[in-house]
C-alpha positions as CSV (number, residue, x, y, z in Angstrom):
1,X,82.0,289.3,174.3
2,X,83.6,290.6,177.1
3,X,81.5,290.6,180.8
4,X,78.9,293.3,180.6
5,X,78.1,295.0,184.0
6,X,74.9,296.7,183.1
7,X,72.3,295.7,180.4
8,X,68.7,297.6,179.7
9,X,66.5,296.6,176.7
10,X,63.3,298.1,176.3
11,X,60.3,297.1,174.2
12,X,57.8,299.6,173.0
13,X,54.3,299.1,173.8
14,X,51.9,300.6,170.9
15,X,48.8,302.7,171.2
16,X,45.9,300.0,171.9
17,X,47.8,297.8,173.6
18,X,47.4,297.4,177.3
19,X,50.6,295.8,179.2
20,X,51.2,295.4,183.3
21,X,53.8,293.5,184.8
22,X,53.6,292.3,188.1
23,X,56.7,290.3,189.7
24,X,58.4,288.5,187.0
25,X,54.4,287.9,185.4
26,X,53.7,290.1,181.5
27,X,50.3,290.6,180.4
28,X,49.4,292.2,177.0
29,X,46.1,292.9,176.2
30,X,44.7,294.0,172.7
31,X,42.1,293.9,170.3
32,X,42.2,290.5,169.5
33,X,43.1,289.3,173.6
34,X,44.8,288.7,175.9
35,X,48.4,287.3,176.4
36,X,50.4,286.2,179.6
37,X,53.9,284.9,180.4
38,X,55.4,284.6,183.3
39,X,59.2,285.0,183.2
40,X,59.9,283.9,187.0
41,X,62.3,281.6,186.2
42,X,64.9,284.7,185.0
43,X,66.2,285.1,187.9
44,X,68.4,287.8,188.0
45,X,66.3,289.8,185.5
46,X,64.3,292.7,186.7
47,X,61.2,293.4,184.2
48,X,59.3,297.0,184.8
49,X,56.9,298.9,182.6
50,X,57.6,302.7,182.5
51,X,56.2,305.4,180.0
52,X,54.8,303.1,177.5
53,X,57.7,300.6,177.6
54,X,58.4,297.3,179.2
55,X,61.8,297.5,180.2
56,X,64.4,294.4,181.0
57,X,68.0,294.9,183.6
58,X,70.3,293.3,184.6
59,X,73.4,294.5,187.0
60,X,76.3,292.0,187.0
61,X,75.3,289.8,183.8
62,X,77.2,287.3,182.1
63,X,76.4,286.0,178.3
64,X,73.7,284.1,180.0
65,X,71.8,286.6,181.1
66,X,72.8,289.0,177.9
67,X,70.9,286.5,175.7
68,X,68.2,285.8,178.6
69,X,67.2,289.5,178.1
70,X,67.3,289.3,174.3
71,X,65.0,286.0,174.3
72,X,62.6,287.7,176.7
73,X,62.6,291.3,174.9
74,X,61.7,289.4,171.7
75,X,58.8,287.0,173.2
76,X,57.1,290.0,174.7
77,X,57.6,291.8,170.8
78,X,55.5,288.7,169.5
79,X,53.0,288.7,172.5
80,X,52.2,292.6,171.2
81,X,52.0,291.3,167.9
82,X,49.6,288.9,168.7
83,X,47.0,291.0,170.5
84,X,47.1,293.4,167.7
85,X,47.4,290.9,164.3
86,X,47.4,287.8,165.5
87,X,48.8,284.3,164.1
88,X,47.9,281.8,161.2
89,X,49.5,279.0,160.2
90,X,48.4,277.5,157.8
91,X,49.0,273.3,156.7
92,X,48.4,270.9,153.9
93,X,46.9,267.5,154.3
94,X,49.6,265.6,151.8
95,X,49.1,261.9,150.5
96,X,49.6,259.4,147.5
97,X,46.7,256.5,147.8
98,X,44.9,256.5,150.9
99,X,42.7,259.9,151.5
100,X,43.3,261.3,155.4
101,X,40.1,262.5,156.9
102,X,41.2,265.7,159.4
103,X,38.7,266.5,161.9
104,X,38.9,268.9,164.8
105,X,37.3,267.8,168.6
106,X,37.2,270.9,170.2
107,X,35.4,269.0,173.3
108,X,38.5,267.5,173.9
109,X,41.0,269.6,172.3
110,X,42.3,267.6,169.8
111,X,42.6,267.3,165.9
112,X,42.0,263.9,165.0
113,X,43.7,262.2,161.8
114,X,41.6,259.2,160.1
115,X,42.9,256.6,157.3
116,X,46.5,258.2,158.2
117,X,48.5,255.5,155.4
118,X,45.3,253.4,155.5
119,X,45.5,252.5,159.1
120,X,42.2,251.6,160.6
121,X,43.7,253.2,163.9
122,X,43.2,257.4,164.5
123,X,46.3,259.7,165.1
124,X,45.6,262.3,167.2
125,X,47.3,265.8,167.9
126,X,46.7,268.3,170.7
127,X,45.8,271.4,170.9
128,X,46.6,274.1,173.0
129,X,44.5,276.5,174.9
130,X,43.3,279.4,173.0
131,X,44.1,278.6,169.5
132,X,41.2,277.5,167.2
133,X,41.9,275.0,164.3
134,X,39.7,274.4,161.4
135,X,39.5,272.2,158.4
136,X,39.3,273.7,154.9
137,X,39.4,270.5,152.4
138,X,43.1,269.8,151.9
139,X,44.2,272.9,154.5
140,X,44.4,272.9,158.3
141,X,44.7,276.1,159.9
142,X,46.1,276.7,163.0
143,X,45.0,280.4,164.1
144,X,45.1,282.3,168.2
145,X,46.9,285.1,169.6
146,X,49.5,283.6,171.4
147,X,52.6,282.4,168.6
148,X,54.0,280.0,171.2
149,X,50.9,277.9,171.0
150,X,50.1,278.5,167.8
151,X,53.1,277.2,166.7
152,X,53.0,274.2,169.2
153,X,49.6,272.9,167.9
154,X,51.3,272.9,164.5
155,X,54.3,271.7,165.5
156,X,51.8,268.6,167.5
157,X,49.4,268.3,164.1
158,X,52.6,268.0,161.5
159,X,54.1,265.6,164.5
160,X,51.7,262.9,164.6
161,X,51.9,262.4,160.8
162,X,55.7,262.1,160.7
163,X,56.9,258.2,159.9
164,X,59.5,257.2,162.6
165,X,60.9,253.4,163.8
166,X,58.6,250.8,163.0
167,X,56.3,253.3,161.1
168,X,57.5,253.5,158.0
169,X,56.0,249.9,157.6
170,X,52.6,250.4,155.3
171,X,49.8,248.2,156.3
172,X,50.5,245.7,153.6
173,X,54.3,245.1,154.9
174,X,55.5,247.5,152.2
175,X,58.5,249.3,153.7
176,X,58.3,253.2,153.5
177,X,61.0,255.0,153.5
178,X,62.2,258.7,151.9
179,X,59.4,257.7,148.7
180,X,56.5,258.2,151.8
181,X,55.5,262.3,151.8
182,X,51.9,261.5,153.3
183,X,51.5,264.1,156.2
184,X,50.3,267.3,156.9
185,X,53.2,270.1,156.4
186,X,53.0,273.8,157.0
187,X,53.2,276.1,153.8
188,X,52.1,279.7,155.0
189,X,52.6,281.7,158.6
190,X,50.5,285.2,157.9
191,X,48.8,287.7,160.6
192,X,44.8,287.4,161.1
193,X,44.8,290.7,160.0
């Protein structure tokens, strides 16, 4: 691609949905909350909100900034997404022989895996701010309004379950290995509604 001098990419902000930018900061607000980002380390992008659109410049950019624009034009898309539908992932509790007790401590913000390949010790998995997770039998579900941290719990809760290094060692001094699935895996990413 050949140095661009000028580059605009606008977003469009739907009826319901309530955005202001101030500096380099986005907030969305909808019916289902409230989202912010702040975008201060693109330096040499300028971010403005004009008749119902959030609009992204740069004068002068290189590919750097070309894709910069891009990645932030398509966050703020899924920030307006999630104030009007929302995220859901949702995960399966997977294993063989030893049954994994998933439970949720919202005091401390953490999902907390028992009997993980009947280990007496607990696993435990964080969870972001403003995302709820609850336990449905086999399922976890991961739900909020920001995708970022939905995903991230997620990402955290199918992390601790993952067999790495000295790991894949059973507690009987079976070695694991590829023939180990026991986790918890993600199977569906829908809207709340």
């Amino acid at each position: 691609m050949a140095r661009a001098i000028y580059v605009r990419q606008e977003v469009e902000v739907p009826q319901g949905v309530k955005v202001s930018v101030t500096g380099k900061r986005v907030r969305v607000e909808g019916p289902l909350g409230v989202v912010e980002k702040d975008f201060s380390h693109a330096k040499d992008i300028q971010i403005t909100c004009e008749d119902g659109k959030i609009v992204l410049e740069a004068f002068n950019a290189d590919k750097k900034t070309y894709a910069t624009i891009g990645t932030i034009a398509s966050i703020v898309r899924n920030m307006i997404v999630g104030v009007e539908k929302g995220y859901r992932y949702k995960m399966k509790v997977v294993y063989a022989h030893f049954p994994m007790n998933v439970k949720v401590d919202e005091k401390n913000g953490l999902v907390v895996i028992e009997n993980f390949l009947g280990r007496r010790g607990k696993v435990t998995a964080r969870v972001l701010p403003g995302v709820k997770v609850r336990v449905d039998k086999d399922d976890v579900i991961v739900e909020g309004v920001d995708k970022e941290a939905v995903a991230q719990t997620a990402a955290n809760i199918h992390q601790a379950t993952r067999l790495r290094g000295k790991q894949h060692m059973c507690p009987h001094g079976r070695e694991g290995g590829p023939g180990i699935l026991d986790g918890i895996y993600l199977y569906a990413v829908e809207h709340l509604r």
